[in-house]
C-alpha positions, 0 to 999 in steps of 0.5 A, spaced: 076 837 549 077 842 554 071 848 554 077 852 553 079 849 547 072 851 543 072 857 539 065 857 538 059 854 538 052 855 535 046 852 537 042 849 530 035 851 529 035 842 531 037 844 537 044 841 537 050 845 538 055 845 534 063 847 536 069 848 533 076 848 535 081 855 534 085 850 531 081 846 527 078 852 525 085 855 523 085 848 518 079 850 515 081 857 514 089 855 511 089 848 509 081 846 506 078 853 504 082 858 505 076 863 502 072 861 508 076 866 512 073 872 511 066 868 512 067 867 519 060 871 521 056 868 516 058 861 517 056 862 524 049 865 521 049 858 517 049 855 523 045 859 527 038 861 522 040 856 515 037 857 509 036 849 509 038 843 511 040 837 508 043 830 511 048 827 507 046 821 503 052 818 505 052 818 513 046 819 516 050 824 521 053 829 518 048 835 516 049 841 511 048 847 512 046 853 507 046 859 508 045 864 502 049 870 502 046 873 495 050 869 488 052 864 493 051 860 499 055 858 505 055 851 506 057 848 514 058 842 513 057 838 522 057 832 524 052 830 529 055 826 535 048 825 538 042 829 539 044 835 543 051 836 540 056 836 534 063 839 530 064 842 524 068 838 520 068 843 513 064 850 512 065 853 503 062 857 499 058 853 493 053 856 488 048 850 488 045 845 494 047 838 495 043 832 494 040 829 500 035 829 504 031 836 507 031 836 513 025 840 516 025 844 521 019 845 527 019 851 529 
């Protein structure tokens, strides 16, 4: 990927940076959450100053992100390439916080 390619990136309070492409954002927002769209903003905010942190119990790479927006929380679901970088793979909105191990976060 191009630098130029990125849409945004977003540094994680983990320190890792997480990007996202104007065309993988565009298949976000049209194709697995079209209800995302108007989310931009927090979905960042997810990312940048979460709420909480879980790691899939799936794969020991991929991290969600919550951020509660009031009656809702933004999920931003990254997959950590290594340690100082990553990829949005999906950002929703759900109700409750996934099973996973908490990830904390040293300030």
């Amino acid at each position: 990927m191009k630098p130029s390619d990125v849409y945004f990136e977003v540094e994680t309070p983990l320190g890792v940076r997480i990007r996202t492409t104007r065309v993988y954002w565009k298949k976000i927002i049209k194709v697995k959450h079209p209800i995302i769209a108007k989310y931009e903003a927090q979905v960042k905010d997810s990312l940048a100053r979460p709420d909480e942190i879980r790691r899939s119990r799936q794969d020991s790479k991929v991290y969600l992100y919550y951020k509660d927006i009031g009656d809702i929380y933004v999920c931003s679901v990254c997959d950590h390439i290594d340690k100082i970088s990553g990829y949005i793979i999906t950002a929703y909105l759900t109700k409750r916080i996934r099973e996973g191990e908490k990830v904390n976060v040293e300030n």
